[in-house]
C-alpha positions in Angstrom: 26.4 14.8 -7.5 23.8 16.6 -5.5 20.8 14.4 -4.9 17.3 16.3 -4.1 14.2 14.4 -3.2 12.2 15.4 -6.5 15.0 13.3 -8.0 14.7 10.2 -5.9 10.6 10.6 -6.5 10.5 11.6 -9.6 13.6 9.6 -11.1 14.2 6.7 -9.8 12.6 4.0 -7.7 12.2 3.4 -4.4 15.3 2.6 -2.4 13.8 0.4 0.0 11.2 -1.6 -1.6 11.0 -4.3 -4.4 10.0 -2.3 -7.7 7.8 -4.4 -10.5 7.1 -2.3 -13.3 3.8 -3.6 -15.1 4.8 -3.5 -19.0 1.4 -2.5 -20.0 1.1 0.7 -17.6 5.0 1.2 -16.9 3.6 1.8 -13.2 6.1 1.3 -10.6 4.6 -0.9 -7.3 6.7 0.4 -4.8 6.5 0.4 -0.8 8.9 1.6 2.6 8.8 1.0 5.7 5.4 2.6 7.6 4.4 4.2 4.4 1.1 6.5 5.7 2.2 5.9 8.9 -1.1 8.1 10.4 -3.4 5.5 8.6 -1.4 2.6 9.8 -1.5 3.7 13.1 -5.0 4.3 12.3 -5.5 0.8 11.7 -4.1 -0.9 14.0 -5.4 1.1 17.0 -8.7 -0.5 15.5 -7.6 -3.9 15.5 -6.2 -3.9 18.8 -9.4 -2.8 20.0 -11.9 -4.8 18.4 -10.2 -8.1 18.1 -7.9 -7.9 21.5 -7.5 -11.5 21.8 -6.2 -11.8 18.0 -7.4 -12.3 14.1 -6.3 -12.5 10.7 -4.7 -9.6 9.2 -4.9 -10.1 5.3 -2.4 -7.6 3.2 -3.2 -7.4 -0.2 -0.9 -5.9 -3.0 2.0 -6.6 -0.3 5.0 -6.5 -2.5 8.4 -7.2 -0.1 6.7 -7.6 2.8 7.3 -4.1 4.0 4.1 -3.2 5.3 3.2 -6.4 6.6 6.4 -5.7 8.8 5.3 -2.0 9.7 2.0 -3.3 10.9 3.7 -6.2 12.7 6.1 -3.9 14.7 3.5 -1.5 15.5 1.1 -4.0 17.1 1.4 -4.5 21.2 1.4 -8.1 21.1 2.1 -9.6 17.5 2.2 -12.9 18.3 -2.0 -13.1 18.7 -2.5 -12.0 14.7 -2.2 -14.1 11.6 -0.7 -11.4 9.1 -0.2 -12.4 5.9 1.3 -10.1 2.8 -0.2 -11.7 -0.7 1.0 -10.3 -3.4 0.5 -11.9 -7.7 4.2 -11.3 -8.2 6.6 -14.1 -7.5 9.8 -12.0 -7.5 8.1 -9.9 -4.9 6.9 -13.2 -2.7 11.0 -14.1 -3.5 12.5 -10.8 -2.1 9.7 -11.3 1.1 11.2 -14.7 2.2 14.7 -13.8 1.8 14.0 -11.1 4.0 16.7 -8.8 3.6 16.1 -5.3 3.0 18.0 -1.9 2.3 17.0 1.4 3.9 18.4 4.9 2.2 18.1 8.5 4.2 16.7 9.9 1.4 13.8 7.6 1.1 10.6 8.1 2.9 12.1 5.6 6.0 15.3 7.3 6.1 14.3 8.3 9.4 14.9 4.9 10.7 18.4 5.5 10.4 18.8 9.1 10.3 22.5 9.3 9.3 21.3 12.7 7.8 20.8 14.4 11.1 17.3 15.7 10.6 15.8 16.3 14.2 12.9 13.2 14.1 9.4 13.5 15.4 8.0 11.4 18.5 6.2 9.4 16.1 9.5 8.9 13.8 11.2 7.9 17.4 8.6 5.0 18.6 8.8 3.7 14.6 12.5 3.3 14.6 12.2 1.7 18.4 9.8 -1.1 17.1 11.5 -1.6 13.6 15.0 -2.9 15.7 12.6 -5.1 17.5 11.7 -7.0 14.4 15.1 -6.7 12.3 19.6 -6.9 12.7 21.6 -4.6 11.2 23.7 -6.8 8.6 26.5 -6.2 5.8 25.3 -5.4 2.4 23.7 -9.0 1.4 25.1 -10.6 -1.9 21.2 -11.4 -2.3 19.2 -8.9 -4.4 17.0 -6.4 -2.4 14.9 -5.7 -5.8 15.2 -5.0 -9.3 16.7 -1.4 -9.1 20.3 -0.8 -10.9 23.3 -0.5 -8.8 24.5 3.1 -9.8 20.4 4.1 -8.4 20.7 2.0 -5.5 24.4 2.9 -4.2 23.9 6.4 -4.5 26.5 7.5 -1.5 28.4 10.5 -0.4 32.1 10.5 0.6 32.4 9.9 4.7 28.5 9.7 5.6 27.0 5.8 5.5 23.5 6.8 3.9 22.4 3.3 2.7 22.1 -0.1 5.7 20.8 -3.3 5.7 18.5 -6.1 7.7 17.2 -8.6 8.2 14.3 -10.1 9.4 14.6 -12.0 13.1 14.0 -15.5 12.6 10.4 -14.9 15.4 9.4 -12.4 13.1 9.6 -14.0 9.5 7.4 -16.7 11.0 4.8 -15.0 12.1 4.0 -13.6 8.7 3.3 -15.9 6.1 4.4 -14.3 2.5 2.2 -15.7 -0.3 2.0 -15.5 -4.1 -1.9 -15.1 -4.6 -4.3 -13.8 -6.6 -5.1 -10.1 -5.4 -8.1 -10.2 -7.7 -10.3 -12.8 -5.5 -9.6 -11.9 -1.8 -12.2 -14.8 -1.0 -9.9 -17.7 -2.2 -7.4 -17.2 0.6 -7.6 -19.6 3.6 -7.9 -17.6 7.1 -7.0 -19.5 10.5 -10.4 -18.4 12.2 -12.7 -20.6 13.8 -15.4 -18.5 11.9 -13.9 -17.7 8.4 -13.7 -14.0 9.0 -11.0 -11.5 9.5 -10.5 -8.4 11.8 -8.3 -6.6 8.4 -8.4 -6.4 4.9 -5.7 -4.0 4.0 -5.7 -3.1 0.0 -2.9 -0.2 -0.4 -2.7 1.5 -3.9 -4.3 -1.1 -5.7 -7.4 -1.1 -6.1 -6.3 0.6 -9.6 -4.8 -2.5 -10.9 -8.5 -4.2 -10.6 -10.3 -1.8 -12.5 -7.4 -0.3 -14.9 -7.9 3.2 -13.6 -4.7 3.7 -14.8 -3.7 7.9 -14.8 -0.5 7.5 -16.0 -1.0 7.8 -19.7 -3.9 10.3 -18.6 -1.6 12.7 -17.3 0.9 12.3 -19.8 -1.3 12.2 -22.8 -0.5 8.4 -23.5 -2.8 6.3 -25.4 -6.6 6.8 -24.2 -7.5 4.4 -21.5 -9.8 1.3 -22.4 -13.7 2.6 -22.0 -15.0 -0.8 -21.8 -13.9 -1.8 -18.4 -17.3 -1.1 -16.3 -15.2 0.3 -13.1 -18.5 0.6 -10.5 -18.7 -3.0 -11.2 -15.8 -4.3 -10.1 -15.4 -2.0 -6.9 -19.3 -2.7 -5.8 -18.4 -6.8 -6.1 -15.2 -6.0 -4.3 -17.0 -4.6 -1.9 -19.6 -7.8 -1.1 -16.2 -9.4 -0.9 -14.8 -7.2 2.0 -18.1 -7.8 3.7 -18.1 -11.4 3.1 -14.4 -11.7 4.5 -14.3 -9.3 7.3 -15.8 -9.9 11.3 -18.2 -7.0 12.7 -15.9 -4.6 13.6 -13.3 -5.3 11.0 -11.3 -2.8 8.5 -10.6 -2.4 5.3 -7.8 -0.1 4.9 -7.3 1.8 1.6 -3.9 3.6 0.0 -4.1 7.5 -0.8 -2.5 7.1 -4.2 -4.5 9.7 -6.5 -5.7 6.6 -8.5 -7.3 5.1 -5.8 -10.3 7.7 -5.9 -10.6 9.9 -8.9 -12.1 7.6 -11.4 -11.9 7.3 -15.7 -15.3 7.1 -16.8 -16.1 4.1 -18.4 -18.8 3.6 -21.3 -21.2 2.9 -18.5 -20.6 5.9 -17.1 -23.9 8.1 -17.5 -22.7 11.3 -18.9 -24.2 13.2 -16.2 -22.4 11.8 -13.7 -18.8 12.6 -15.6 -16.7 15.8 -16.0 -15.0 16.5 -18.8 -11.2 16.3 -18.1 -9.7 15.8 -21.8 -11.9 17.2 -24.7 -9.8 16.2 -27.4 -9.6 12.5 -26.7 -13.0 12.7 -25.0 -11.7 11.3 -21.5 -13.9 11.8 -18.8 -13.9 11.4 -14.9 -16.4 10.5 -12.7 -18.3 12.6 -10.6 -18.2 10.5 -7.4 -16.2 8.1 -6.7 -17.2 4.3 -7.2 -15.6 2.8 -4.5 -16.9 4.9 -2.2 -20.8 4.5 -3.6 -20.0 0.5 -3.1 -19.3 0.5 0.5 -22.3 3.7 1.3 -24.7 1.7 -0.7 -24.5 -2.2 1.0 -25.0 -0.1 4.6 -22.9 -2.3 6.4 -19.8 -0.5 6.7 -19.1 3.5 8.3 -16.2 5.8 7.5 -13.6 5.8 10.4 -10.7 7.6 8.9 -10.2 10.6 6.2 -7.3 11.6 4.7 -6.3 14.4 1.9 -5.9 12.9 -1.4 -4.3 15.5 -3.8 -5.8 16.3 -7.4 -4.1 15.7 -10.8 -2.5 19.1 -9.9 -1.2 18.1 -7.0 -1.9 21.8 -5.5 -5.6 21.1 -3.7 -6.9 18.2 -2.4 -10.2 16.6 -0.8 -10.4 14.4 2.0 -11.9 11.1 1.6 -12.5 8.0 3.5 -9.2 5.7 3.5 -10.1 3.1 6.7 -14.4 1.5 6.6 -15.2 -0.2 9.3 -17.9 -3.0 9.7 -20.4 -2.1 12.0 -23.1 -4.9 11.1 
């Protein structure tokens, strides 16, 4: 069976990360190991520099813990931040405290263990040097990794050992707290600063969730979205949030996921500030994206970090702001 990376995209789940399908959007909320690794890096060149002596590090939407391990690994001196992963999910939070997990070369951390003999950038080296800080190489657990079948998930060639396992060093799993919460409310969880407020706020790939931006059925032609959700809403009192919760000089770090930033309009949408995207179901976009209005519009935050977000084509792309930082 010849296995090609549109297949392990496009057909199945990701190999390293817990997988909850949501049974009203069939969406897949999936992570890896350093998943955007520039804007990780990004981030926590940030935090290192504004908050030196240590803060809270809140990671919203953090499924298995995955990225609250990337960003743990990647950080000088760990032991000074408070990271927690929160994610609504309790078979996520379940997989995060058992703390094993599997890694599979043709997964987007396949680099960590390479058994496929691809030559690995300088950046790909210093990951995989900090990952075997945090984890040991064990046999495959009799635990569940995630939810994925076995015949996905064992997917192996004769002679070549494409699939390993970890776990998470005992120093490690306590320094990051793995918590079933309420992604919805970021103000209702507790933060270990003499002050309230935290250097981070990371909120990869799902900001969709809270406003059912959901392009799925869009680009499919599924069912029409609901119209009656008032999306610049809910991202402009996200946004006081943020503000509320983070220090001056604290981030809020964003995913790149196509849903993040190109918008359904909603019923409050003035037309003039729509495209037409779908004229036989009447489906508009927005013009400008909301979240992005939210933060330009309360003045307290500035763009530090762009990325190339790609279109419903998937050909072009524009580059929008993934990290804001809070300058006042």
């Amino acid at each position: 069976m010849k296995i090609t990376n549109n297949f392990i995209y496009r057909n199945s789940p990701s190999f390293t990360s817990y997988n909850k399908l949501n049974p009203k959007t069939n969406l897949s909320v999936s992570t890896s190991f350093y998943h955007d690794f520039p804007a990780l890096q990004k981030a926590v060149d940030i935090i290192e520099k504004n908050f030196p002596n240590g803060t809270d590090i809140l990671i919203y939407a953090g499924s298995n813990g995955e990225e609250a391990i990337s960003v743990d690994s990647m950080l000088k001196y760990p032991e000074k931040y408070n990271i927690s992963s929160i994610d609504p999910f309790k078979e996520a939070i379940d997989y995060a405290n058992r703390a094993y997990y599997g890694v599979h070369a043709l997964d987007d951390d396949g680099f960590l263990i390479n058994t496929m003999g691809k030559t690995l950038t300088p950046e790909q080296l210093w990951l995989r040097s900090n990952f075997y800080k945090n984890v040991e190489k064990i046999p495959k657990p009799k635990q569940n990794l995630n939810n994925m079948q076995d015949e996905i998930f064992n997917i192996n060639f004769p002679g070549l050992e494409i699939q390993s396992y970890y776990k998470l060093k005992p120093e490690v799993k306590q320094r990051i707290k793995f918590v079933r919460g309420d992604i919805r409310n970021i103000n209702s969880f507790p933060v270990q600063t003499e002050n309230g407020k935290v250097g981070a706020v990371f909120f990869r790939n799902a900001l969709y969730h809270l406003t059912k931006n959901d392009l799925t059925g869009i680009l499919k032609y599924g069912d029409k979205p609901n119209m009656n959700i008032n999306k610049t809403e809910i991202l402009k009192n996200l946004a006081k949030d943020i503000n509320n919760k983070l220090d001056i000089g604290g981030i809020f770090v964003m995913g790149n996921h196509t849903q993040e930033h190109f918008y359904i309009a909603d019923k409050y949408t003035p037309i003039e500030n729509t495209v037409l995207f779908d004229a036989k179901r009447n489906i508009r976009l927005m013009t400008f994206p909301p979240h992005i209005k939210a933060f330009l519009e309360l003045g307290n935050f500035e763009q530090v970090f762009e990325e190339a977000i790609r279109d419903f084509s998937g050909q072009t792309s524009l580059t929008l702001p993934i990290i804001w930082k809070k300058i006042k």
